[in-house]
C-alpha positions in Angstrom: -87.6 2.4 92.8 -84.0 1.8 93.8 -81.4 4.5 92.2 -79.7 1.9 90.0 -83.6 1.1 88.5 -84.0 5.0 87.7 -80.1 5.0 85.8 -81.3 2.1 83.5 -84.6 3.1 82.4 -83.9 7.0 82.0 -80.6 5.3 80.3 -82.9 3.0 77.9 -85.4 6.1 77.5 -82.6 8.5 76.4 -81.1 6.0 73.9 -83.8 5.1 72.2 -85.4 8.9 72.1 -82.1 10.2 71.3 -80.8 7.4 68.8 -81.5 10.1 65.9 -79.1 12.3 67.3 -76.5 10.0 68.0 -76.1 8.8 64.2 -76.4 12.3 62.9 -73.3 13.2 65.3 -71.7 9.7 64.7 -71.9 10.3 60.9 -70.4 13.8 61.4 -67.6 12.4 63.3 -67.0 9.5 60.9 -67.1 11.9 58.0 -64.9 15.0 59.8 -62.2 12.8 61.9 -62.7 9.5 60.3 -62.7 6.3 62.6 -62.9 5.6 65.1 -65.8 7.5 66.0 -66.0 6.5 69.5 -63.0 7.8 72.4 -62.3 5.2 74.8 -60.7 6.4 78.1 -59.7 4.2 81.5 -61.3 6.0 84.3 -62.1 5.0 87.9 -65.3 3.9 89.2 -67.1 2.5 92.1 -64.8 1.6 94.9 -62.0 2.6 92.5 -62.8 -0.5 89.8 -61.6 1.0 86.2 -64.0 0.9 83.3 -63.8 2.3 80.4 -65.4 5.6 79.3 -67.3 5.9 75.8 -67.5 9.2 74.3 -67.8 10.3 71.0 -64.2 11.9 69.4 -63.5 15.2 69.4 -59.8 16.2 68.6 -57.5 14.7 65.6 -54.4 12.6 66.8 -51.7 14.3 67.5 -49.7 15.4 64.8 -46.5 15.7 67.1 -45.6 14.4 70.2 -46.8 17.3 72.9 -49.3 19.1 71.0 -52.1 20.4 73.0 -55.4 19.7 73.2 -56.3 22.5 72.1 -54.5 22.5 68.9 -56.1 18.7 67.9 -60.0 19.8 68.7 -61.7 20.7 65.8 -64.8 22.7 65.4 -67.0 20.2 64.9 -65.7 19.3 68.7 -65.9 22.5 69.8 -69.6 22.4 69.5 -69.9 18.7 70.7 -68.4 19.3 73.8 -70.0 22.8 74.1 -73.1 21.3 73.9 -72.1 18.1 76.1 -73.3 15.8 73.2 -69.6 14.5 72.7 -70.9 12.6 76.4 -74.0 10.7 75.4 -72.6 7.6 74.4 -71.7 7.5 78.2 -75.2 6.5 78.5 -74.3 3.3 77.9 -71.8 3.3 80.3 -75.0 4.0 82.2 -76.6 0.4 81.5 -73.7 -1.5 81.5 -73.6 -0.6 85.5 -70.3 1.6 85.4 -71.8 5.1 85.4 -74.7 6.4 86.8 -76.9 9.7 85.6 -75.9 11.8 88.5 -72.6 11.5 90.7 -69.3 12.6 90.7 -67.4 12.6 87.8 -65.0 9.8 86.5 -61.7 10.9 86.8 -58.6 9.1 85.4 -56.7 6.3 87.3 -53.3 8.0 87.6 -55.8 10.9 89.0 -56.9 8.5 92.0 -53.9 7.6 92.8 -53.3 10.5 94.4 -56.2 11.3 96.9 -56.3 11.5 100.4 -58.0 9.2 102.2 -60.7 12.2 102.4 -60.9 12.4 98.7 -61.0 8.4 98.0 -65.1 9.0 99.3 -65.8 10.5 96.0 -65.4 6.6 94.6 -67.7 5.2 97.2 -70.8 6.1 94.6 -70.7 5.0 90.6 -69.6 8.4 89.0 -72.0 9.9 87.3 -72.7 11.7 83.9 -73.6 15.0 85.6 -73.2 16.0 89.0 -72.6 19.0 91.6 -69.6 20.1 90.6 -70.6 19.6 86.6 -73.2 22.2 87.5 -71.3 24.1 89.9 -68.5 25.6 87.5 -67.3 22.3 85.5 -63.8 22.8 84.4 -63.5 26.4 85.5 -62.8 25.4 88.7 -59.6 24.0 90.2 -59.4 19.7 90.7 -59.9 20.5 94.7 -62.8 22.6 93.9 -64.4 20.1 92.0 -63.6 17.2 94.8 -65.2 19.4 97.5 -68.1 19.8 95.9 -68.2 15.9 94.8 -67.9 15.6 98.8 -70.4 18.2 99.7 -73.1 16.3 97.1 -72.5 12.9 98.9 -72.8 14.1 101.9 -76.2 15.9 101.3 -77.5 13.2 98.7 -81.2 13.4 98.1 -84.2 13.0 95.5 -84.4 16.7 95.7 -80.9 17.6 95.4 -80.4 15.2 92.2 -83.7 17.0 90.4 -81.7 20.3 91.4 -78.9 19.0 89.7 -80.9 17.5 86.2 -82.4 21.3 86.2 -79.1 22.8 85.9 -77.8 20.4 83.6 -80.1 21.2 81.1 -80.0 25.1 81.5 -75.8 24.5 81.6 -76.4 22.5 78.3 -78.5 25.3 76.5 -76.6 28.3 78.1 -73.2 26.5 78.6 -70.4 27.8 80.6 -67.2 26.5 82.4 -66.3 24.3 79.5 -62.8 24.8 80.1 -60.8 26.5 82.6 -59.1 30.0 82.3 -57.6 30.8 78.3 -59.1 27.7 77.2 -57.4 25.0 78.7 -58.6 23.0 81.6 -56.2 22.3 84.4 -54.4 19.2 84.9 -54.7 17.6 88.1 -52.5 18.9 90.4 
């Protein structure tokens, strides 16, 4: 079975299973931040081809131009993101071709801009919903960090090394850590 056949059906499979889940969280959403319920976000894919990212809202808009992150998320977000359920829409993303379940992940256009040559392998693979670096440290680790090890997982790409990384995802997602980067805010792209 090719890679693309085991994104759509564990995709399908985690849609349908999980559909419960999503309309609880949608409904919380909906009734905590009002619509929309989904967040939308340009982000580069295979070979650099933007798509757009579906993920379910976590902050307020801002209130004032500048305000941080961390002042719009709420605490319903807090937990959604804590607990990476604020991503499962992305399973979608998933079907629709512009994701995969394991690979590097999407970053934003401006972002890609700015790689090396080096760096520009990372979009030679659909980006993924997890991947090495998710499970290496996540945000608590600098943007070349996270690259490297998006490098390092192409470069040793493997069955094993993707059930490795599905392990770790789940034990990140019930003992999660590296949410965000030092005092609570994750680093901007340098």
């Amino acid at each position: 079975m090719t890679r693309r056949m085991v994104d759509v059906v564990i995709a399908a499979i985690g849609l349908a299973v999980l559909a419960p889940v999503l309309a609880v969280v949608a409904a919380l959403v909906r009734w905590q931040l009002g619509a929309p319920v989904l967040f939308r976000q340009r982000r580069s894919g295979l070979h650099g081809a933007e798509f757009s990212i579906v993920k379910f809202r976590t902050m307020r808009p801002p209130q004032w131009s500048g305000q941080s992150d961390r002042e719009r998320e709420t605490e319903l977000g807090a937990v959604l993101r804590r607990t990476s359920l604020d991503e499962l829409p992305q399973l979608v993303n998933v079907l629709r071709g512009e994701m995969s379940i394991i690979g590097p992940r999407p970053t934003l256009p401006e972002q890609t801009r700015h790689y090396s040559p080096r760096q520009r392998e990372r979009l030679s693979v659909r980006p993924g919903l997890t991947g090495w670096a998710q499970v290496s440290g996540r945000n608590a680790l600098s943007w070349p960090e996270r690259i490297e090890l998006d490098l390092w997982y192409l470069e040793n790409r493997s069955a094993r090394l993707d059930l490795l990384i599905i392990l770790r995802t789940i034990a990140q997602v019930l003992r999660p850590c590296g949410i965000t980067g030092a005092g609570g805010v994750n680093a901007g792209f340098p």
